[in-house]
C-alpha positions in Angstrom: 150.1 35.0 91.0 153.3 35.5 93.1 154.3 37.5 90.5 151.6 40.0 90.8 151.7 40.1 94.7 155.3 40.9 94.2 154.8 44.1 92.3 152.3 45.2 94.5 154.0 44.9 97.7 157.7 45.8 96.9 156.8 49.3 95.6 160.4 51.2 96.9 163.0 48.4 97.6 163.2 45.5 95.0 163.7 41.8 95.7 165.2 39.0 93.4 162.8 36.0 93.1 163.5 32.6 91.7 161.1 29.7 91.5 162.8 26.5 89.8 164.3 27.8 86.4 162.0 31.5 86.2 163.6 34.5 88.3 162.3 38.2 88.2 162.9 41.1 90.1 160.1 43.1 92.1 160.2 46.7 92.7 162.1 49.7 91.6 166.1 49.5 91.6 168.9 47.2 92.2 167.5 43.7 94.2 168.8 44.2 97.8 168.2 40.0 98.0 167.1 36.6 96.5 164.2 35.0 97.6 164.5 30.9 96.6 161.3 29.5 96.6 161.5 25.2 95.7 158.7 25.0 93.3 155.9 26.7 91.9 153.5 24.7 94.4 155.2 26.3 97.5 155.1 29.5 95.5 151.5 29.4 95.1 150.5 28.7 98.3 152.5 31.7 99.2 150.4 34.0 96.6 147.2 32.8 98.3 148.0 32.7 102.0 151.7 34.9 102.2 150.8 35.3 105.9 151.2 31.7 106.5 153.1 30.5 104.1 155.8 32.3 104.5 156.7 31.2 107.7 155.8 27.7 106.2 157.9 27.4 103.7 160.8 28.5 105.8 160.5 25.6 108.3 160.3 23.6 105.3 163.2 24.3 103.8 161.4 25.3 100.8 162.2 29.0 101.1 165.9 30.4 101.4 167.3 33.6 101.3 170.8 34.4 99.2 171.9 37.8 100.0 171.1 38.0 103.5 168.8 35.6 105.9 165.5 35.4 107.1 165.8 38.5 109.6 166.7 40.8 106.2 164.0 39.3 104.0 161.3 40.0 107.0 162.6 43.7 107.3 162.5 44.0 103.9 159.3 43.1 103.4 157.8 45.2 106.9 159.1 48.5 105.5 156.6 47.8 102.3 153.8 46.4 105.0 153.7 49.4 106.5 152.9 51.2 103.0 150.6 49.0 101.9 149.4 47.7 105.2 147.2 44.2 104.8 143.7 43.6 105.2 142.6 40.7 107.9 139.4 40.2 106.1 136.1 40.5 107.4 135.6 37.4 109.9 138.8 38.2 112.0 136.8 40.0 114.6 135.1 36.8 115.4 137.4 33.9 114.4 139.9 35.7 117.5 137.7 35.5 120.0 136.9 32.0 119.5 140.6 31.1 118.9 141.6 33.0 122.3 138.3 31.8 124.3 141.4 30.2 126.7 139.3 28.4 129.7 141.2 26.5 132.2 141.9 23.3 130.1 142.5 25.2 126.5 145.3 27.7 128.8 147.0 24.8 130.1 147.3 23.3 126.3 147.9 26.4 125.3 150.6 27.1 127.6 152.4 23.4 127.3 152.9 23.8 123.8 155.4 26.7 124.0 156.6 26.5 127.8 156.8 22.9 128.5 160.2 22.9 126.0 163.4 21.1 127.6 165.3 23.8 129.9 168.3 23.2 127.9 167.1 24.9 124.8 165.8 28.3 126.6 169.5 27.8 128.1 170.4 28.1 124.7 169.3 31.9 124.5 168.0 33.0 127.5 170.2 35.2 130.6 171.0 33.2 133.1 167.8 33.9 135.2 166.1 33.0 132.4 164.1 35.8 132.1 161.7 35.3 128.9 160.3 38.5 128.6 161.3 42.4 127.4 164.6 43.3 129.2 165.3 47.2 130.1 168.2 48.9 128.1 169.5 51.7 130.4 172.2 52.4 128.4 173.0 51.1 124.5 175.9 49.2 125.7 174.0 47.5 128.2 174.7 43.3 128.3 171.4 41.3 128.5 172.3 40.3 131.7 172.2 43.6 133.0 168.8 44.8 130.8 167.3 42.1 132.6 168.2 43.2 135.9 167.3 46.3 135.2 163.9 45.0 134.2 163.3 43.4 137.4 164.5 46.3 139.6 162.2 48.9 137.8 159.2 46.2 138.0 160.0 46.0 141.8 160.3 49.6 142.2 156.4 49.9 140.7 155.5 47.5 143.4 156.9 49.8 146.1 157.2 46.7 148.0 157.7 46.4 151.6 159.5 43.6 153.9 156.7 40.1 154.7 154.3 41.6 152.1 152.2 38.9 150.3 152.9 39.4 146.4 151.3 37.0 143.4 153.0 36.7 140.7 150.8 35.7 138.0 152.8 33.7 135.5 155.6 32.9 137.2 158.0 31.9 134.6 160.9 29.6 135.8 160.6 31.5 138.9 163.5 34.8 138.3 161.3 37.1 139.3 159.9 35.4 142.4 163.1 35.0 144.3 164.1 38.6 143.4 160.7 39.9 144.8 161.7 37.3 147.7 165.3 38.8 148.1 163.7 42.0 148.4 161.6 41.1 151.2 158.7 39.6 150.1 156.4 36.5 150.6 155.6 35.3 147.3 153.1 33.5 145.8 153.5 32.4 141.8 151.5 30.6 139.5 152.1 29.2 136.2 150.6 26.6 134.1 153.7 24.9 132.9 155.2 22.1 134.3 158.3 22.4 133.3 158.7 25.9 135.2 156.9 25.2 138.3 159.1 22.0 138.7 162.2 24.1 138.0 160.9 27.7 140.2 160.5 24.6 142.9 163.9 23.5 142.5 165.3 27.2 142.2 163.8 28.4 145.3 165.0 25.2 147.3 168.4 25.9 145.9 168.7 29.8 147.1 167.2 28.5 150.7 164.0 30.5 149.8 161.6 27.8 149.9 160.1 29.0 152.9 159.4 32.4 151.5 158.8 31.5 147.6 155.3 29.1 147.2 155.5 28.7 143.4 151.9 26.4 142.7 150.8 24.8 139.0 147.5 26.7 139.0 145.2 29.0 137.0 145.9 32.7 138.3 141.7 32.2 138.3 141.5 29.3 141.0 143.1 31.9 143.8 141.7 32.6 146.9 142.7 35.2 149.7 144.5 38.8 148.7 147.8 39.9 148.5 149.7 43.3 149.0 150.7 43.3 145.6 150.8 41.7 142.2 152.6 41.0 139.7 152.5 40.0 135.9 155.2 39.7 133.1 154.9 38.1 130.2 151.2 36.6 131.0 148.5 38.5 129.6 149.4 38.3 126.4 148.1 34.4 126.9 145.0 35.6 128.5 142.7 36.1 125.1 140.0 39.1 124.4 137.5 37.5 125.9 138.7 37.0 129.2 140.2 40.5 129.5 137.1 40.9 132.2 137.5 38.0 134.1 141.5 39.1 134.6 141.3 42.4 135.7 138.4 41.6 137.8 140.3 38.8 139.2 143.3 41.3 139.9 140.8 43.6 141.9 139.3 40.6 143.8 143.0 39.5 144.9 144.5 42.8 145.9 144.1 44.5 149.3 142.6 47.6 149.4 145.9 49.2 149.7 147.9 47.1 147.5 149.8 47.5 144.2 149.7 46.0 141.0 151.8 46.0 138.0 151.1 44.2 134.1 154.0 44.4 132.2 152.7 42.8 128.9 153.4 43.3 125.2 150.8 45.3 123.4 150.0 47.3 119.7 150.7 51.3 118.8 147.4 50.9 116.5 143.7 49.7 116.7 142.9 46.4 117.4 143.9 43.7 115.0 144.4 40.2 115.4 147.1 37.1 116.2 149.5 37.1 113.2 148.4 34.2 111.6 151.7 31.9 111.1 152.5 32.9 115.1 149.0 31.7 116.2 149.5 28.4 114.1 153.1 27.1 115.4 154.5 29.7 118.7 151.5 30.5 120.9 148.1 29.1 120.3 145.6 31.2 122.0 148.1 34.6 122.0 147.3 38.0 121.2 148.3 41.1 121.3 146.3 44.0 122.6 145.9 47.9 121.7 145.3 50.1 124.7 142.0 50.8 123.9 141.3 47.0 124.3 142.6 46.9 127.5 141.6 50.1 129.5 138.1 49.4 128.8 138.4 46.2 131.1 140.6 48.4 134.0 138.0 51.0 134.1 135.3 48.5 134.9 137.0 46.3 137.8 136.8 49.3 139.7 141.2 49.6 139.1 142.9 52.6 139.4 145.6 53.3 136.6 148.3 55.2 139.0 151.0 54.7 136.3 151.8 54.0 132.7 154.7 53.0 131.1 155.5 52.4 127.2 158.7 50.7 126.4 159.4 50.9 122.6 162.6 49.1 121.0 163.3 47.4 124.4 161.6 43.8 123.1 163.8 44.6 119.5 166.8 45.1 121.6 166.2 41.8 123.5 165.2 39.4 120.5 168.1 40.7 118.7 170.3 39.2 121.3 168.3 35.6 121.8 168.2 35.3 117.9 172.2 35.9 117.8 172.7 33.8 121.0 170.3 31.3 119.2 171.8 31.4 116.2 175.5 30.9 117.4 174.2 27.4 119.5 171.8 26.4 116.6 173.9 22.7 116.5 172.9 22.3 119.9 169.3 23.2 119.1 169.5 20.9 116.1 170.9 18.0 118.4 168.0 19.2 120.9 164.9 18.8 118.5 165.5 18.6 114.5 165.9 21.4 111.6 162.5 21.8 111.5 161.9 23.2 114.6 165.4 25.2 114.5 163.9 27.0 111.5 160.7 27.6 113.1 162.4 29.2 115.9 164.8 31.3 113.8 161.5 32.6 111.6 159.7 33.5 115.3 162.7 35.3 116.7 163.4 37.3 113.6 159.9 38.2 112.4 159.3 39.0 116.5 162.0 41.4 116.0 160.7 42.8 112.9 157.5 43.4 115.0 159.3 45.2 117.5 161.0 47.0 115.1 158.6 48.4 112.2 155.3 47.3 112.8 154.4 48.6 115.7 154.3 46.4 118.4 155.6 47.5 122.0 155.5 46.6 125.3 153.7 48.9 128.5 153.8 48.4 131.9 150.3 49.0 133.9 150.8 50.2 137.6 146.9 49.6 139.2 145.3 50.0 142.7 142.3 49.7 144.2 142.6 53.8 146.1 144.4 56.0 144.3 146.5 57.4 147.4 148.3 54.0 147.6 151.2 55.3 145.7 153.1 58.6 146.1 151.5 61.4 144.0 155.4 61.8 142.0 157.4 58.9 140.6 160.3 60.1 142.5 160.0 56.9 144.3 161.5 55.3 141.0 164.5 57.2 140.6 165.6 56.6 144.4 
């Protein structure tokens, strides 16, 4: 069976595979790679369920790549998903919205499995801000450190923020953002579900002698009360789910003033709506998916939310994973010593097939600029180039 999928997919670039003692080569040409696979059991349940089992048999140590690593084999195989793209089947409409219903208690689980990690292994990868989100490449040669930066300064330039206004920031991360929004002027408000961040945002903002600026609560974005000048989201709504698209935006237009500015910056699909990737749903983020636009504007238009600004950024998140999987990859002892080689080689399949995502299957990231009146931004966006 694994032979036959073989052929099919790999129809112009050919890969070496090996099971036990039996090896053959798929596609046209001289194999660019070997594909191990343990045993014929592993490499059936890769015929039936390649999605998943994939990624499975990676973690397990029962696939290995000679040639190349995990990264190449994933590229590989992208360049011939995007000829012979596959089909989700015909209950994927509703199996994701019941696997992204996300109320308050599923979020929270949802959100502890993936954020609630030890510090010291998104130290491992992550700028020292620890910003966990698509960084901003100004120029090719730019360090991560910088991308990041520049990430944050755009994001606050969309907010056109002024000095003691009240911003949310709705998934507050480990608190980067915050005390940049705070350093430039604000009063800010952020939420996350994760305990881990919220104790170190606390900590963070106590340290920089923010504290009394900076209020960063463990709370549902949806348990808010009062308004705020502006908001801001990064990184969040990709956790949301489908079916609460609604609830979010409306939530947004409840919050905001009637003069205030809010920006999303969230990943999102080039094509038409699809669903979770089925091996990232299963281990990574539980509850996760990734939008098209036409998913998402639908929900704007009926909160009443002006869309006074788009922005798609394309190989940005490539550009980024590429440097956590390398800085991940150079410290993967201490990951090891961390957690086990298990989760190491879960972590090294999620960074690279992210990447690939980013890369060739066309997954991006845009950044949403919404108000409630549409004269409460300037009618250019020469206020971002200032």
């Amino acid at each position: 069976m694994l032979r036959a999928l073989a052929n099919r997919t790999f129809s112009t670039r050919a890969v070496n595979i090996r099971i036990g003692t039996t090896e053959f080569t798929a596609g046209p040409g001289t194999p660019e790679m070997t594909v191990v696979i343990a045993d014929p059991s592993t490499a059936l349940s890769i015929a039936l369920n390649p999605e998943l089992a994939v990624g499975d048999a990676f973690m397990d140590g029962q696939l290995t790549i000679e040639g190349g690593d995990i990264y190449d084999f994933l590229l590989l195989a992208a360049s011939q998903m995007s000829i012979h793209p596959m089909n989700p089947g015909l209950l994927w409409r509703w199996k994701r919205r019941l696997d992204q219903a996300n109320d308050r208690l599923r979020a929270r689980r949802n959100v502890h499995h993936h954020y609630d990690l030890t510090l010291d292994f998104y130290r491992l990868f992550l700028d020292g801000d620890l910003q966990y989100s698509c960084a901003l490449f100004e120029t090719p040669d730019a360090t991560l450190e910088q991308a990041q930066v520049a990430k944050k300064r755009r994001l606050i330039d969309k907010l056109i923020l002024r000095p003691d206004q009240r911003v949310l920031d709705i998934g507050c991360g480990w608190g980067g953002l915050g005390l940049s929004l705070a350093g430039a002027g604000g009063r800010v408000t952020g939420v996350t579900l994760s305990t881990e961040q919220h104790t170190t945002a606390r900590a963070r903002a106590v340290a920089a002698g923010v504290a009394d600026r900076v209020d960063f609560r463990l709370q549902d974005y949806r348990d808010l009360d009062g308004t705020f000048d502006r908001i801001i989201s990064v990184g969040m709504f990709e956790h949301v789910g489908l079916p609460n698209y609604q609830e979010y935006f409306d939530t947004v237009a409840r919050l905001l003033t009637p003069d205030g500015v809010a920006v999303i910056h969230a990943i999102g699909r080039r094509g038409p709506p699809s669903r979770t990737q089925p091996w990232i749903a299963k281990h990574v983020f539980p509850g996760g998916y990734i939008p098209s636009l036409s998913e998402v504007l639908p929900a704007i238009e009926r909160s009443g939310l002006w869309v006074t600004d788009m922005e798609v950024l394309r190989l940005h998140y490539a550009e980024t994973l590429k440097i956590w999987r390398e800085r991940f990859l150079a410290r993967r002892a201490e990951a090891v010593a961390l957690y086990d080689e298990r989760f190491c080689r879960m972590w090294e399949f999620y960074l690279a097939s992210s990447e690939v995502g980013f890369r060739t299957l066309g997954h991006m990231v845009f950044q949403i600029q919404l108000t409630r009146r549409q004269d409460a931004v300037p009618l250019t966006r020469a206020y971002l180039c200032d």
